[in-house]
C-alpha positions in Angstrom: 0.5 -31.8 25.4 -2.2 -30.0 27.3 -5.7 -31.4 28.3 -8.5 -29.7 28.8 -11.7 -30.7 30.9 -15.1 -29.6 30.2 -17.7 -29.5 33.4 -21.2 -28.9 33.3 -21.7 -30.0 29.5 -25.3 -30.3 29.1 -26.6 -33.9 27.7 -28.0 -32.4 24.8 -24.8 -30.6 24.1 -22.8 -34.3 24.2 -25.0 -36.0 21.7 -24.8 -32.8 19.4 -21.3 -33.3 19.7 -21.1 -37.0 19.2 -24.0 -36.7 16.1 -21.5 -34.2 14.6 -18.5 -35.8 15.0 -20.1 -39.5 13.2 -20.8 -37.0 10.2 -17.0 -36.0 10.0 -16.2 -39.5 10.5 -14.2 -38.8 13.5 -13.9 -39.5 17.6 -16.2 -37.3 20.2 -13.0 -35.9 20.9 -11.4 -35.2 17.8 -14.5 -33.2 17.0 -13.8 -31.2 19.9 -10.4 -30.4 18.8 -11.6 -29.5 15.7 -14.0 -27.1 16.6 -11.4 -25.7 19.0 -8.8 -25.3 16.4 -10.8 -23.3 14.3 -12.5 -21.3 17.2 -9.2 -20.1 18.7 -7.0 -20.0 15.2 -9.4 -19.0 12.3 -7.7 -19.4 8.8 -8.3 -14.9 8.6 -6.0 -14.3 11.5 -3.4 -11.8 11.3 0.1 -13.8 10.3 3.0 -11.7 11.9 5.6 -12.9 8.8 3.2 -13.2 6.1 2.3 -9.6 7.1 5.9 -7.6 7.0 6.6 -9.9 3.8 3.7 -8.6 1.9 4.3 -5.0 3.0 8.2 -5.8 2.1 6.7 -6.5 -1.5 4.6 -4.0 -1.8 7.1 -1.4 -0.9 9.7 -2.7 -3.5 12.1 -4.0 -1.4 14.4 -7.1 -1.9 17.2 -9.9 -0.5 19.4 -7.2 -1.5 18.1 -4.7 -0.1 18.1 -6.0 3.2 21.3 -7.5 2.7 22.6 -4.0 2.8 20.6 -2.8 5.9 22.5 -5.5 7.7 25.9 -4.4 6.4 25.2 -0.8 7.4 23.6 -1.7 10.5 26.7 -3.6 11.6 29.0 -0.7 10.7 27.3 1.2 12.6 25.4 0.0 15.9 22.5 1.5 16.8 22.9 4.4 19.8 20.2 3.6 23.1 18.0 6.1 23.4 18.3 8.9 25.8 15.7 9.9 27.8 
């Protein structure tokens, strides 16, 4: 797993860090993680699959539909494009 080491953290920045983390009831650096976690991977972030299954939805398709895209597609190969 990677680590990460922080330089240069200001004193004041430590005991904000170590008052928060007491009120979560966790480690100095569990807070850190924490706060990390949601900086880099906020819950509104774009999810790739949930994405092209809710357009899937919307546009009517289903399993069988797809099912037969398949079928057709390995009938028939797709050409390389020419340029």
């Amino acid at each position: 797993m990677p680590a990460v080491t922080i330089r240069n953290l200001s004193d004041e920045t430590h005991r904000a860090l170590k008052l928060r983390a007491a009120k979560h009831n966790r480690s100095t650096e569990a807070e850190i993680r924490a706060i990390l976690e949601e900086a880099a991977r906020p819950p509104e972030r774009l999810k790739l699959g949930s994405a092209l299954a809710e357009r899937s939805r919307a546009a009517g398709l289903s399993n069988a539909d797809v099912e037969a895209l398949e079928a057709g597609r390995e009938r028939m190969p797709a050409e390389p494009m020419r340029f």
